[in-house]
N, C-alpha and C positions, 0 to 999 in steps of 0.2 A: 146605269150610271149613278152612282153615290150622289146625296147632296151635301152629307160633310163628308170630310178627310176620314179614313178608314185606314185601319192600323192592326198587322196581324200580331200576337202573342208570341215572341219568339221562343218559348216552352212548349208552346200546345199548338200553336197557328190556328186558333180561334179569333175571328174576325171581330171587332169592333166600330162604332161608331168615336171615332176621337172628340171627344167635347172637353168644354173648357172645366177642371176642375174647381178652379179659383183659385184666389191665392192661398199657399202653403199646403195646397190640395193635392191628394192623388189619382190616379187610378188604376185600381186593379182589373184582370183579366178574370171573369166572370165564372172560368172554367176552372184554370189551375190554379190561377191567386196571387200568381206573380204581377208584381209591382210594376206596369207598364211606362208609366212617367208622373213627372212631380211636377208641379209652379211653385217658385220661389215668391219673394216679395220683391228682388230685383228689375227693373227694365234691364232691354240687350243692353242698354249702351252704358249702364249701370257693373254689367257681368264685365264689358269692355273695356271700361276703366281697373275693373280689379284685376282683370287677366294683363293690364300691363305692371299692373302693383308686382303680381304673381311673379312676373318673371323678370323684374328687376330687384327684385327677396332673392330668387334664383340665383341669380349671378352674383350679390353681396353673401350670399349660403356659401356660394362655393369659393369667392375670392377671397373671404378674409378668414383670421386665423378660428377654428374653432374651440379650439384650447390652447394654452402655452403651458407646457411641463416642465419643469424643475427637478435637476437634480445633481450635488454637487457642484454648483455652479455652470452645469451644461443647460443647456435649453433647446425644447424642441416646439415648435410653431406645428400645431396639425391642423391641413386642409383635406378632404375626403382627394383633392387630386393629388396633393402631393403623396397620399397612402398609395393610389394608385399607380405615379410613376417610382417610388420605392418598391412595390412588389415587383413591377416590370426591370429594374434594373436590375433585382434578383433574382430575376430566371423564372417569378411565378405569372407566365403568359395566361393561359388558360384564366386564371382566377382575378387576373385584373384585367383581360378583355371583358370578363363575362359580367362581373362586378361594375365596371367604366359605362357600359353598354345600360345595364338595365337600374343605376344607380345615379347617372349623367345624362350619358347623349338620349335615351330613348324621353326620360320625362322634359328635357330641353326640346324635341325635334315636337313631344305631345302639347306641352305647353306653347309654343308657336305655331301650331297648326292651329291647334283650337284657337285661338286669340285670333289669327288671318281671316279667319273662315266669320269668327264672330264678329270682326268689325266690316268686315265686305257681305256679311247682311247688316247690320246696321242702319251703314250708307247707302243701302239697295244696290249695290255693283256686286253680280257673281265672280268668282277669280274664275280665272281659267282653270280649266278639268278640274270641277268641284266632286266628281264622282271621285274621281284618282285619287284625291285631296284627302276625301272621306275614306275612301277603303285604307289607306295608309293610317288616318288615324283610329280608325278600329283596332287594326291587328298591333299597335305600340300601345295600346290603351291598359290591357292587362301586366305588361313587361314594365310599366313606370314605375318603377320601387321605391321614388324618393321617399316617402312616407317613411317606409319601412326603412329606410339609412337612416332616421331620427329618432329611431328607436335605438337601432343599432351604438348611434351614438353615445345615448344615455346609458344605455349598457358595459360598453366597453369604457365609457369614463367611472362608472361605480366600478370593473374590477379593476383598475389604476392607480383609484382616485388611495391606497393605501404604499404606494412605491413610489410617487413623485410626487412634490407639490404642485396643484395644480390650479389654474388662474382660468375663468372663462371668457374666451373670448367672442367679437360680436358674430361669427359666425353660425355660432349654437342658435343665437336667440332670433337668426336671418332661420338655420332651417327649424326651429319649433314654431314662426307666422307663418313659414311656409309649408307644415303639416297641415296648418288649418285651412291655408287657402287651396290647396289642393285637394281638400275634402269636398270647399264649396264647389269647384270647375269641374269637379270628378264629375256632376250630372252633367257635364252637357259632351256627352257623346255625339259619333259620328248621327244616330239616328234621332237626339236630342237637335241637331243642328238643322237634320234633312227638315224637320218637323218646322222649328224657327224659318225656315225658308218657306218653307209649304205654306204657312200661315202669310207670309208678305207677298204672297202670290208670285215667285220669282221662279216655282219650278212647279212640274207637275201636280196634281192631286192625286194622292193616292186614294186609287179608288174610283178614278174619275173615268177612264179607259175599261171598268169593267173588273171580275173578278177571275179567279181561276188560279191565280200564278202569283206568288211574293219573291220579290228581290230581296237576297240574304245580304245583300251591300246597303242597300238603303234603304230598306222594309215597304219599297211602293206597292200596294196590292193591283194589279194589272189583269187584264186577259191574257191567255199565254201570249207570246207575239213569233208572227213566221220566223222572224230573224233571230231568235234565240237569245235577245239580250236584251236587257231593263232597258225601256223606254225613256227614265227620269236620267238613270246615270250610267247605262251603258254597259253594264258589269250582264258577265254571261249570266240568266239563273238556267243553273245547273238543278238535275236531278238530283233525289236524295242518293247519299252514299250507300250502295248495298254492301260497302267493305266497312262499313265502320266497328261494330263488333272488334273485328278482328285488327284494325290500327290501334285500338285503344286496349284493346288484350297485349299485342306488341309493346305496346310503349310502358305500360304496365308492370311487363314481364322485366324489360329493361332497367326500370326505375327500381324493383326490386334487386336484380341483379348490383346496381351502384347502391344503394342501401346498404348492405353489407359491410365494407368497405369501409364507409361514409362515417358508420356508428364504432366498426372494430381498429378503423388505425386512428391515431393523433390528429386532431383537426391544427394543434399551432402545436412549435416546440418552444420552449420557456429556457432562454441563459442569461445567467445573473452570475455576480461574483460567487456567490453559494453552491451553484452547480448548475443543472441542466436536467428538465423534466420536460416529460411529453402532458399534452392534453387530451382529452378526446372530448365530444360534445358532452355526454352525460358530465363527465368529471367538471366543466365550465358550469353545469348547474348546481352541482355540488359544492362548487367553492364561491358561488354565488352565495348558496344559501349558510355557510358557514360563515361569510361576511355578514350577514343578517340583512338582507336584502332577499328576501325570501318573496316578494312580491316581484320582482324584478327575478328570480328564480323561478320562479312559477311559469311568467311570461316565456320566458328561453325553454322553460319544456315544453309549454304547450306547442310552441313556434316551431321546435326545430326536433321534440320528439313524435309529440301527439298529433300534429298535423298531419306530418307526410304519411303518417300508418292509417290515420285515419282519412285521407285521401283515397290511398289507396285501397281502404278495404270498402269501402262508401263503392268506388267504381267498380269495385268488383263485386261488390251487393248488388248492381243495376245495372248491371250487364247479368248475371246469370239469373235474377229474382225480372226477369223481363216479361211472364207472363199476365196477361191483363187480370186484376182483380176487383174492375171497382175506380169508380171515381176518387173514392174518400183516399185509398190505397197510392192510386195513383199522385193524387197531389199529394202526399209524403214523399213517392219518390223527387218528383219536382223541388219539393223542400231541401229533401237533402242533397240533388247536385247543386240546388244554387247555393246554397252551404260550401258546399265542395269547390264550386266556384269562386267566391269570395274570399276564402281562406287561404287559398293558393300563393299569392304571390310573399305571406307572412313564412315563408320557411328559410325563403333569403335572408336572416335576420342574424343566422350563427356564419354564413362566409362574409357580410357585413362588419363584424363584431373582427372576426380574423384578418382583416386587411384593413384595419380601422388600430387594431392594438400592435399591427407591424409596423407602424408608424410610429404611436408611440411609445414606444420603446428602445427607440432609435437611441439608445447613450452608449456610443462604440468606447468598450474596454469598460463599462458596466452593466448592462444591460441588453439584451437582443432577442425577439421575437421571431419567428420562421414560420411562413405558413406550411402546414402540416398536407400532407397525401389527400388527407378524408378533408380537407374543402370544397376542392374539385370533384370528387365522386357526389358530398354532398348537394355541389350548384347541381350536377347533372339530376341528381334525385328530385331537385324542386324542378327543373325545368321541362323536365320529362312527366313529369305528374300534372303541373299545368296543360302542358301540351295535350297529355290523355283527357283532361276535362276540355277543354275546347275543340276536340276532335268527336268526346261523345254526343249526340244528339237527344237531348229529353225530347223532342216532338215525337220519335218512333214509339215511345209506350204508347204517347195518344190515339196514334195513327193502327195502330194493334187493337188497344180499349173499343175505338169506332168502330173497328171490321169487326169486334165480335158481339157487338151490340148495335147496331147501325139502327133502331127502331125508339131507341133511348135518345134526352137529351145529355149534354157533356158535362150540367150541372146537377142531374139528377143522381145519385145513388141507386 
């Protein structure tokens, strides 16, 4: 039996002692190096008043107008929903489900979860199925894009901002507070919350029931248990995947396959009194950088070319370079999937950009936008490439490294 809270390394599932780091303090995982958790200078009920800020910025982001365009005396008012239901009345389902989903509903359903969860510990009242509660907000945690729609925005108003005149409205400056507070909420994940709980004494200790067995839902370190399922929150733990390898070559192979496509047809088509021109992604960097926004050009290659190649050649380095060589080797690998993991969801940022400019351009009998074939191959490219990183498992290098040195420590070289 632990006397503190004990907390495994979800990289390595190297055990620790949780202690307080202080404030603005971290702590690292002693083996691979990954960043286990932070303290702010906030109190909960501090983080609880901004997670209601957060998500009344949310709702003023998305009701008011974000720009009004000018042109010829016509005027277009753009809200990221009205882009959404313009592409839908267009026939482009796929790309304004997909976009609506991980641009709208998932960071509104993440922003109300986390807020629920944070203000019923606060007041010390558990909500009902706080397990349930939490594994939902895990798996929407990665898929919130708002961030990256604020990018988006900036982007598609510099390649505009030379075909209409354009006015900003309060909407812009709703989602650029709301880039920032989403930064700050971004820590307090589902295992950030378990932890907050743990500490007010409202749920189990992890650690406290013994070792042997970690909950991949709520991180409680436990002894296995007869009944096959977390003590704290219920959730089955399951063995490791012996299929994983091969899900993550799958999904892989896949993401390549839509890749193709993605880069060789027209991501938007372009009509104007003058005629009618296709785009494709590189070309969108190009006439970035010909407007002389060449930092904002930079951004869109790294985003929507360098990313995803480099996603997937990363996973395909650490799935075939899988042999154990070394501590030091090892937390390299570690390095670069959490790399790989946090860059992920920045590729979203060119079908962003394309259902953001079919909007405005909305001036019928001058002007018109059409989202292009390669947006949809492209979401499948980012969303299959995430899926590949959250399906591989960095713990299996460890768990190799140990068996073939089991007489070593995990910080030794």
């Amino acid at each position: 039996m632990a006397s503190r809270p004990l907390i495994a390394c979800p990289h390595c599932d190297t055990l620790h002692e949780r202690l307080d780091p202080g404030a603005r303090g971290l702590a690292v995982c002693r083996c691979c190096e990954t960043v286990l958790y932070r303290r702010g200078m906030l109190s909960l009920r501090q983080w609880v008043a901004l997670g209601w800020t957060t998500l009344i910025v949310f709702a003023l982001a998305q009701g008011f107008p974000i720009a009004i365009l000018s042109v010829q005396g016509l005027d277009v008012s753009l809200t990221f929903w009205g882009a959404l239901r313009l592409c839908w009345d267009r026939g482009y389902y796929g790309v304004s489900i997909m976009t609506g989903l991980v641009g709208f509903w998932f960071p509104l359903v993440w922003i109300s979860l986390t807020l629920w969860v944070m203000q019923a510990v606060a007041n010390r009242r558990l909500p009902p199925d706080l397990g349930g509660t939490l594994r939902w907000l895990a798996r929407l945690a990665p898929w919130s894009m708002a961030t990256v729609l604020v990018l988006a925005i900036l982007v598609a108003m510099v390649k505009f901002a030379g075909m209409a005149q354009l006015r900003i409205g309060p909407g812009l400056v709703g989602f650029f507070l709301l880039s920032f507070m989403l930064s700050g909420m971004g820590r307090w994940d589902a295992r950030a919350l378990w932890r907050e709980a743990e500490d007010a004494g409202m749920v189990l200790m992890s650690g406290r029931l013994g070792t042997g067995a970690v909950c991949e839902s709520c991180g409680c370190v436990q002894a296995p248990p007869v009944s096959g399922r977390c003590r704290r929150c219920d959730a089955p733990l399951h063995e490791r995947r012996h299929d994983e390898a091969a899900q993550v070559w799958a999904l892989l192979l896949a993401a390549i396959i839509f890749y193709i496509p993605a880069n060789t047809l027209p991501i938007m088509r372009v009509q104007t009194l003058l005629g009618a021109s296709n785009h494709t992604i590189l070309g969108g960097v190009i006439e970035l950088w010909r407007l002389g926004s060449w930092d904002l050009a930079l951004i869109v290659f790294v985003a929507s070319v360098l990313v995803p190649v480099t996603k997937m050649l990363a996973l395909s380095f650490l799935l075939l370079r899988s042999k154990p060589r070394g501590v030091r080797v090892q937390r390299q690998r570690t390095r670069l999937y959490a790399v790989v993991e946090f860059v992920g969801q920045w590729s979203m940022l060119d079908v962003f950009v394309v259902v953001l400019m079919t909007a405005m351009a909305n001036f019928p009998g001058l002007s018109r936008i059409d989202v292009g074939p390669a947006a949809l191959n492209f979401g499948a490219v980012v969303v299959l490439t995430m899926w590949a990183a959250l399906r591989y498992d960095p713990r299996r290098g460890w768990e190799r490294l140990r068996a073939a040195r089991p007489d070593k420590d995990d910080h030794d070289d």
